[in-house]
C-alpha positions as CSV (number, residue, x, y, z in Angstrom):
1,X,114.4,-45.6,271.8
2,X,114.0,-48.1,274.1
3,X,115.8,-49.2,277.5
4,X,115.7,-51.9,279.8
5,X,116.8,-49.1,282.6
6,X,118.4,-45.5,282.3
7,X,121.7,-47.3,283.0
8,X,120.8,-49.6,279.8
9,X,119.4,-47.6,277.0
10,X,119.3,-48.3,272.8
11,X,119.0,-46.2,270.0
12,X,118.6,-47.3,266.2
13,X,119.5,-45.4,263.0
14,X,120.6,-45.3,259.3
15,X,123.5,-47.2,258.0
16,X,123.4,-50.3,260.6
17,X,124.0,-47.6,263.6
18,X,122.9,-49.4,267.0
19,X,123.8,-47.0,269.8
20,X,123.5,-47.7,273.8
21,X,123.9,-46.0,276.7
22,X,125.1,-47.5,279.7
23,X,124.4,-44.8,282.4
24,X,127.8,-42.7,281.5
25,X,128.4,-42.2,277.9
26,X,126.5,-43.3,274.7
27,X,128.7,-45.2,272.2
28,X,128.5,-47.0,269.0
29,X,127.3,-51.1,269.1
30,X,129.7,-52.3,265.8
31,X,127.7,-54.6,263.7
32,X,129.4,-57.8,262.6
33,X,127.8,-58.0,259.0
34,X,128.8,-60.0,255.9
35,X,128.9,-63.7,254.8
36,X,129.0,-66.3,257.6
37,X,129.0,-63.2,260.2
38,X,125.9,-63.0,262.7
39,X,124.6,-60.4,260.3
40,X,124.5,-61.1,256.7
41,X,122.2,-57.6,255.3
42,X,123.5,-54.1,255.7
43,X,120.8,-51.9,256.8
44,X,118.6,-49.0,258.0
45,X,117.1,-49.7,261.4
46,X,113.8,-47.7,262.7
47,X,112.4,-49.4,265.9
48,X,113.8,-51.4,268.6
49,X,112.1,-53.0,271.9
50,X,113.2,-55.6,274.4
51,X,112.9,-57.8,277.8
52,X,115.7,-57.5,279.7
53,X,119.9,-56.7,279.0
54,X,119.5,-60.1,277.3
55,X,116.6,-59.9,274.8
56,X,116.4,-57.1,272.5
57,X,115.1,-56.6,268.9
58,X,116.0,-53.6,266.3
59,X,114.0,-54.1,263.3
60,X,114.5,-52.1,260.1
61,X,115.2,-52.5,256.1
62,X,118.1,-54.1,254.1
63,X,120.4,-51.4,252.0
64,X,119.2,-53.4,248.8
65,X,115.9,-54.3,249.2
66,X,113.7,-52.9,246.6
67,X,110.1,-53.4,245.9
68,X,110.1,-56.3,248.5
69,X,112.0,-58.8,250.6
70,X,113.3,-56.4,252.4
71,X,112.2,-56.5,256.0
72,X,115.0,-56.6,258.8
73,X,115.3,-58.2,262.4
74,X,118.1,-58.7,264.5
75,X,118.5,-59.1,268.2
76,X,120.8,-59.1,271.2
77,X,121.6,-62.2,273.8
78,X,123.6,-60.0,276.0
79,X,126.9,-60.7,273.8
80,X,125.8,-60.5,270.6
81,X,123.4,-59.0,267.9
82,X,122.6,-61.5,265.1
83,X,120.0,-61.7,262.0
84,X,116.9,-63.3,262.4
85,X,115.1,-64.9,259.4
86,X,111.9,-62.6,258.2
87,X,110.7,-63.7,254.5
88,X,109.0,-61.7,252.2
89,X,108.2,-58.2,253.7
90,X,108.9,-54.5,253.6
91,X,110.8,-52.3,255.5
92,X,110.1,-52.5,259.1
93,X,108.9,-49.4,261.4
94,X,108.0,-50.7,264.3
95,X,108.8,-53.5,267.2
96,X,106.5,-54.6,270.7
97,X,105.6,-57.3,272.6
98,X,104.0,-58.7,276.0
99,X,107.0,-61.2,276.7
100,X,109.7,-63.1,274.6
101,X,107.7,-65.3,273.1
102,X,104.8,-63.2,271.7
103,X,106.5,-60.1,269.8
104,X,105.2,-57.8,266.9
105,X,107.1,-56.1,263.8
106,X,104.9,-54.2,261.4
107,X,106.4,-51.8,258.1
108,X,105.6,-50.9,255.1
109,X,103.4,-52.4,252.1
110,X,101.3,-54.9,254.7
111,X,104.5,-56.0,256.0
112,X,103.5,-57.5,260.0
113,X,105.0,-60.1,261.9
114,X,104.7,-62.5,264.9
115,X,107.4,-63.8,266.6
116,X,106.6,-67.0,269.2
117,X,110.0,-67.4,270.3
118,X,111.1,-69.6,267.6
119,X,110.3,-68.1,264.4
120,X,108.9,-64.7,262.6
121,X,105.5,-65.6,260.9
122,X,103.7,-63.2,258.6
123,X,100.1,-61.5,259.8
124,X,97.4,-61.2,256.9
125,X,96.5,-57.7,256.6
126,X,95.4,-55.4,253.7
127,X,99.0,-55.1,251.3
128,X,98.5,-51.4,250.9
129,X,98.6,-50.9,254.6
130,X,101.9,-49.5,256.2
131,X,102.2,-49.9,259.9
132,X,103.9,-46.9,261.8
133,X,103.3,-47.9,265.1
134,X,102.2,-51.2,267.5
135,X,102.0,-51.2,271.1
136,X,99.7,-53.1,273.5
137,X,98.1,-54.2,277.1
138,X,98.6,-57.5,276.6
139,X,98.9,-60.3,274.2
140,X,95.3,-60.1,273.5
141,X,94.9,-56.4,273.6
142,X,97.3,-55.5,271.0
143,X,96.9,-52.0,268.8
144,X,98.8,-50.6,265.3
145,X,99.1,-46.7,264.1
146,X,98.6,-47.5,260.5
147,X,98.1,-45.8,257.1
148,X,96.1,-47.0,254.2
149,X,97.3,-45.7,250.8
150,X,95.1,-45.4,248.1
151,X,96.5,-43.2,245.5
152,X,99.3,-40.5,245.2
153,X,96.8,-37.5,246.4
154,X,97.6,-37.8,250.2
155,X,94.1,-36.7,250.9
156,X,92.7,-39.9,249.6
157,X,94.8,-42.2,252.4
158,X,93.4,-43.0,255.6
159,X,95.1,-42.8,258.9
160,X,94.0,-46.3,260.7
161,X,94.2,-47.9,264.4
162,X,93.9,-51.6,264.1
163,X,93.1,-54.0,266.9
164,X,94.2,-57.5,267.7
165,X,92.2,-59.5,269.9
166,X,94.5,-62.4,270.2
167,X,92.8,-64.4,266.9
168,X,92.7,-61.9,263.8
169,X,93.8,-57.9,263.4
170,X,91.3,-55.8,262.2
171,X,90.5,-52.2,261.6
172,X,88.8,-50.3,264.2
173,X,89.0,-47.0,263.5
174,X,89.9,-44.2,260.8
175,X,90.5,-40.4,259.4
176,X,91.3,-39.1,256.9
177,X,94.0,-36.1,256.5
178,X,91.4,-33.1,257.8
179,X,91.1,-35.1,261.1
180,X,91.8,-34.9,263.7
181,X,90.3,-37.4,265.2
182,X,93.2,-39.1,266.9
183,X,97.2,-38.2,266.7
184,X,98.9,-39.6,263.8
185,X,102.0,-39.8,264.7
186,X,102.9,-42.8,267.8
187,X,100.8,-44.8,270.2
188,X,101.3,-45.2,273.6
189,X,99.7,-47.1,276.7
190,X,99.1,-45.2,279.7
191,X,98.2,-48.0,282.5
192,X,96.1,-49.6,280.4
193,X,94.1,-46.8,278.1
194,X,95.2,-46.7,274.8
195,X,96.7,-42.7,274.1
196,X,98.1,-41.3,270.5
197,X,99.3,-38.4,269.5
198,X,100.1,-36.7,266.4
199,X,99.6,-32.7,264.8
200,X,96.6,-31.6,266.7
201,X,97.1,-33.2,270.5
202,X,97.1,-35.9,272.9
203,X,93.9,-38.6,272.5
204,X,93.1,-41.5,274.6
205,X,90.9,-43.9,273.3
206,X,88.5,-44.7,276.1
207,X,84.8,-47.1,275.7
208,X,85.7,-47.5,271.9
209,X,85.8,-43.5,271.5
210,X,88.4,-41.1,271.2
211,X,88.9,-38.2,273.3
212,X,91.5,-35.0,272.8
213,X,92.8,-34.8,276.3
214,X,95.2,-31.9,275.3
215,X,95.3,-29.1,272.1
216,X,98.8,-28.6,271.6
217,X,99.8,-25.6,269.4
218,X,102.8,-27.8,267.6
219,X,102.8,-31.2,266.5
220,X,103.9,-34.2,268.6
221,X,106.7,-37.3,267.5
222,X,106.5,-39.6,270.4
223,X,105.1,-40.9,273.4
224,X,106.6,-42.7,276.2
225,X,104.5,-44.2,279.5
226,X,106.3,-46.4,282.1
227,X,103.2,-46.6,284.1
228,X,99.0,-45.1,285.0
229,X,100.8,-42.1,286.3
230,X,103.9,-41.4,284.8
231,X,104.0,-40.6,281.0
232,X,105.2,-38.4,278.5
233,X,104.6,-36.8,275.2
234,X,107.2,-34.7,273.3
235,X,107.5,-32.7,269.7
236,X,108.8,-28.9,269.9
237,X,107.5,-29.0,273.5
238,X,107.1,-31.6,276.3
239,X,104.1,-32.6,277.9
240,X,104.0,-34.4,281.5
241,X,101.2,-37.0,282.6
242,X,100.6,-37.6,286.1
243,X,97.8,-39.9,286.6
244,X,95.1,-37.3,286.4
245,X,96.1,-34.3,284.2
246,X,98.8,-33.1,281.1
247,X,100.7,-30.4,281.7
248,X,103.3,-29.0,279.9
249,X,107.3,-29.2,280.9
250,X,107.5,-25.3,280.4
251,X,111.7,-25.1,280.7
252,X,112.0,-27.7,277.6
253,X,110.8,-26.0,274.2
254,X,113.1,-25.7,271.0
255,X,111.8,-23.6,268.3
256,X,112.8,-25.3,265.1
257,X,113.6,-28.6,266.4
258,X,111.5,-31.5,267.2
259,X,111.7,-34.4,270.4
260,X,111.5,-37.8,267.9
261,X,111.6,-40.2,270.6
262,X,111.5,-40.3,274.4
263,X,111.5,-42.9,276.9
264,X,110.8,-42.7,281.1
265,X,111.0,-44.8,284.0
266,X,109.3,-43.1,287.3
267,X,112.6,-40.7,288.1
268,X,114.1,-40.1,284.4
269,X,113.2,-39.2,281.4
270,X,115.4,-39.3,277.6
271,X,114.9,-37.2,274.5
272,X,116.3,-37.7,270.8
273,X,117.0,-35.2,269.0
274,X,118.0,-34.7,265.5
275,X,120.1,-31.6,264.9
276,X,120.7,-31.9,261.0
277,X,123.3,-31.0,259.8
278,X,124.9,-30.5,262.9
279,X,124.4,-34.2,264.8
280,X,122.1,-35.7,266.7
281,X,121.2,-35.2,270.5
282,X,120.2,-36.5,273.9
283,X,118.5,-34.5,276.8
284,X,118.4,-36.2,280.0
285,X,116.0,-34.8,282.7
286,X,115.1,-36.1,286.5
């Protein structure tokens, strides 16, 4: 989830399903896709991020993209949504950037990308790498939630937070599945400390440590900030960050569903939730 304001809002799904919300009513963005349309590849969309009304990117997979060569960018002028070309990756998870013309894409299988405002060039990280997550302070302060996969028993794989520093990514940091050492599960930048949170809390990383700011007793699925003292965290329960402490959004629990993305400004806040089989909604709070 992503939005320019809370009167111009985007959600990405399954089966080439752009949704936006325009301050009344969310509806369905209709994907012009096939030969010699805007958008050739069908596809499955998991992160999307953006500038303004007229600059915004969805990233995702194509429906037939198998083993590799599947990785999946299109973006919005304000009129349009249209394919951009990205060779030779996986599916993609994730989408941030510091301004037009220095914006990130990472997925599956070592699959990360830098776009300059021109073209989409492939990063060189480790292939058996997926990237879950980027976010950043800036275009030389740049971070990634990654995993590193090194055989089918999960508690082999290492959860990893990579850093660029404006010249080369590289791995700062790891655990491996007893943790916790830092949340698994999204990355967020509160002002400009790096927070993440996951199964066992909320973390911020501060002088090249991490630091469990809160012990929730659920898991958390995402993190919003729109500035040093306004930012959320949300799973089965809500947490609320004012610029000095977390504290939990006690009307807002659900006991068998869980908050999967959220986004703020400084007076509203959104909430997706999946309510399989039944739909999908959105809570709005102010």
């Amino acid at each position: 989830m992503w939005g320019n304001s809370s009167r111009d809002l985007y959600m990405v799904g399954f089966n080439d399903v752009i949704y936006h919300y325009d301050g009344q009513a969310w509806q369905t963005q209709w994907l012009s896709i096939g030969p010699g349309m805007p958008i050739t590849h069908s596809g499955d969309y998991f992160g999307v991020y953006g500038f303004g009304p007229s600059n915004v990117f969805a990233v995702g997979g194509t429906s037939y993209g198998v083993g590799h060569d599947s990785s999946l960018v299109i973006h919005f002028d304000g009129s349009r949504w249209a394919e951009q070309v990205v060779e030779g990756g996986r599916d993609l998870l994730t989408v941030w950037g510091s301004g037009p013309h220095d914006v990130w894409t990472g997925g599956h299988a070592g699959s990360l990308f830098h776009y300059d405002g021109v073209s989409w060039r492939r990063a060189a990280i480790d292939a058996n790498i997926d990237v879950k997550e980027i976010r950043g302070v800036g275009p030389n302060d740049i971070y990634f939630l990654g995993i590193r996969y090194y055989s089918s028993d999960y508690t082999t794989n290492l959860n990893l937070i990579g850093h660029y520093d404006g010249n080369r990514w590289s791995v700062i940091d790891s655990m491996n599945y007893a943790g916790p050492k830092f949340g698994a599960s999204r990355l967020g930048i509160v002002g400009t400390t790096l927070y993440s949170v996951g199964y066992f809390g909320i973390y911020s990383f501060r002088n090249g440590q991490w630091m469990q700011e809160v012990q929730t007793p659920r898991g958390l699925a995402g993190m919003c900030a729109s500035g040093p003292r306004n930012a959320y965290a949300v799973g089965s329960d809500m947490y609320h960050f004012d610029g000095a402490t977390w504290s939990q959004v006690t009307d807002l629990h659900f006991e068998n569903r869980v908050m999967q993305a959220v986004w703020c400004n400084e007076n509203e806040v959104f909430c997706f939730v999946p309510l399989y089989p039944a739909g999908n909604a959105v809570i709005h709070g102010k």
